[in-house]
C-alpha positions in Angstrom: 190.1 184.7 155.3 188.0 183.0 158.5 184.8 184.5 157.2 185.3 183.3 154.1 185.3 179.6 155.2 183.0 177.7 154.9 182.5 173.8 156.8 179.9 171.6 155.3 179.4 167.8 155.3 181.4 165.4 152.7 180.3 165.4 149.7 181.7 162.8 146.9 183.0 165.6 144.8 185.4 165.9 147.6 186.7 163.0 148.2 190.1 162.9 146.2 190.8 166.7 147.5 190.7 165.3 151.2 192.3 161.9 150.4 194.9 164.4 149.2 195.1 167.1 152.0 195.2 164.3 154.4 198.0 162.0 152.7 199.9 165.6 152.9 199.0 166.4 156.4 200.8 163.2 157.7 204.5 164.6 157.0 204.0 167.1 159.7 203.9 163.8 162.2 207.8 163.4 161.4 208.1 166.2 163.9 207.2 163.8 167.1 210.9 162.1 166.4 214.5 163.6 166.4 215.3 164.3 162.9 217.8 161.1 163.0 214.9 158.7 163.4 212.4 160.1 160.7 213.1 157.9 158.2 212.5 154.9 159.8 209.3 156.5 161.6 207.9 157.9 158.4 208.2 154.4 157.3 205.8 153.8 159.9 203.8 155.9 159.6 203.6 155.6 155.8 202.9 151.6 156.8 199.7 152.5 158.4 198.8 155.2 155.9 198.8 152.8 153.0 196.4 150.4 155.1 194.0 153.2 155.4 194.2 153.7 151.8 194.1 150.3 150.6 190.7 149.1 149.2 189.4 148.0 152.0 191.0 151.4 153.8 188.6 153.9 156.0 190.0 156.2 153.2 190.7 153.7 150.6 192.6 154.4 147.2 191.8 158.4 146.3 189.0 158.5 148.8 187.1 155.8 147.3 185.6 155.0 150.9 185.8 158.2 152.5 181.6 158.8 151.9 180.7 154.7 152.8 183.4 155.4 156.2 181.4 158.6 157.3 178.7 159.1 155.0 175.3 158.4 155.4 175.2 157.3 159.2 173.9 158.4 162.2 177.0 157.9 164.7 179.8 159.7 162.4 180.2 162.5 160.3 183.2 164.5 158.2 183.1 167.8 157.7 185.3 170.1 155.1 186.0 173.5 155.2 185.9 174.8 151.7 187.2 178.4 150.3 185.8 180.3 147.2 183.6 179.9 144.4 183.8 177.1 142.8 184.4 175.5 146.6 188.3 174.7 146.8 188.1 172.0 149.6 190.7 173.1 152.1 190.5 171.1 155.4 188.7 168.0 156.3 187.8 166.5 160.0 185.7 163.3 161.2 183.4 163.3 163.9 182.0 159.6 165.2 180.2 158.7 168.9 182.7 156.7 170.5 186.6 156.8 170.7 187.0 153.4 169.0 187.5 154.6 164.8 186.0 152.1 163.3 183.5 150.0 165.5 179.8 151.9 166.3 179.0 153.0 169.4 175.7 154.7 168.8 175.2 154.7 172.6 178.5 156.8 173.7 178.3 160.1 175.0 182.0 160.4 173.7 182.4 162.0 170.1 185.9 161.2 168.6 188.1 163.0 166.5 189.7 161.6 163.1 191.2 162.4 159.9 191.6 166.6 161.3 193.9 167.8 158.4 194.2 171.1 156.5 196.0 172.2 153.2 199.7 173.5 154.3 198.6 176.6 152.4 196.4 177.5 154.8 197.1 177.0 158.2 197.1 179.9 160.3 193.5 181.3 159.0 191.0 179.6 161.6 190.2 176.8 159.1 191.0 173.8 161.9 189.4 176.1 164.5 186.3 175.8 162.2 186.0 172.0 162.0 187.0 170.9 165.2 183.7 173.4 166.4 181.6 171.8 164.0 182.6 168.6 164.8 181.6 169.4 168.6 178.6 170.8 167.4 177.8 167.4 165.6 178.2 165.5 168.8 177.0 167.7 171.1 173.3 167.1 168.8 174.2 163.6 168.8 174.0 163.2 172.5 177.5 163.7 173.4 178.9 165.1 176.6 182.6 164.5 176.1 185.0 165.3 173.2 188.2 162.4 173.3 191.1 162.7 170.2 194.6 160.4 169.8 197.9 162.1 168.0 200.9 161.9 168.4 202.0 165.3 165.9 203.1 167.7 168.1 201.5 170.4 166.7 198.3 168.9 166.3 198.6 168.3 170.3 199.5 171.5 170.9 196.4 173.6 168.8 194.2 171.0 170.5 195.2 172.2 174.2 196.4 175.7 173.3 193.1 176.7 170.9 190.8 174.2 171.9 190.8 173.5 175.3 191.5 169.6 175.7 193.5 168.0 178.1 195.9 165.3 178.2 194.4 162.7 180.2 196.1 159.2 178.9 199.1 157.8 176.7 200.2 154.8 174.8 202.9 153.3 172.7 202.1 152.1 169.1 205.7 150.6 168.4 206.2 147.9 171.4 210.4 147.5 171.3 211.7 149.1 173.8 213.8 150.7 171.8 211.2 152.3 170.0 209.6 153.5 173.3 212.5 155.1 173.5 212.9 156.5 170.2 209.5 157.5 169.4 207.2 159.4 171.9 203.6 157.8 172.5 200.5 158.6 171.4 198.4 161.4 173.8 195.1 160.8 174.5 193.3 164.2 174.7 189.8 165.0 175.6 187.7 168.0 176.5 183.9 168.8 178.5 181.2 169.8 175.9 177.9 170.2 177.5 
């Protein structure tokens, strides 16, 4: 199936197929906590989903923003892997110059990784393997030198040092109480030489 796949920029055909494959990608985060705190980190999680979602969102309500987020400018990009004929959009990953999401930094030599998600259904074939090298491609063109990425999904973390080659290099907690510093592992800070 790898050679069937096929990465191309957003288009705005797509954007309620990756609104939806993302949404749906986020449940595999539940597997950062012990299964007796999932509930209340889901919650969480599903907290700061519904922000990106909202109309003012990155993502906003069915993708509504996705193409004004990382459309159309020169220091960001997302890319979808699609399948078949007509194109069944199967994975999705943003690219942008600078490890901040949402403020430019046209002048970084960092490209960032965002919104990497692909279709449950098919994992396993190469598909993320496919974005994330387009997505270095893209900054690599752009001027970039460096390749940085946040999760805290530990199976995102460990296809990104396993399969890709990045490196844990920082960490930080998004839920201040110490009890949830206990509870709920921090966020990795990954990144990875592309020049």
């Amino acid at each position: 199936m790898k050679s069937d796949i096929i990465i191309r920029k957003l288009r705005a055909e797509d954007k309620a197929d990756v609104c939806r494959i993302w949404v749906n990608g986020l449940s595999q985060s539940k597997l950062a906590v012990h299964w007796l705190f999932r509930p209340w980190f889901m919650k969480k999680m599903n907290e700061m989903r519904d922000v990106s979602l909202s109309e003012a969102g990155d993502i906003g309500p069915n993708g509504k923003n996705l193409l004004q987020t990382y459309g159309g400018m020169d220091d960001r990009c997302m890319f979808v892997a699609c399948l078949g004929s007509p194109q069944v959009i199967v994975g999705c990953c943003a690219v942008k110059k600078g490890m901040d999401e949402m403020k430019p930094e046209p002048e970084s030599q960092i490209g960032s990784i965002w919104r990497m998600s692909v279709d449950e259904n098919f994992r396993g074939h190469g598909t993320a393997t496919e974005l994330m090298a387009a997505c270095e491609n893209w900054s690599r063109e752009a001027g970039c030198t460096k390749m940085g990425l946040y999760t805290i999904n530990p199976v995102a973390a460990n296809f990104y040092v396993k399969r890709m080659g990045y490196n844990a290099v920082d960490h930080f907690h998004v839920f201040n109480s110490a009890i949830a510093k206990l509870l709920v592992p921090p966020v990795g800070k990954y990144e990875k030489a592309i020049s």
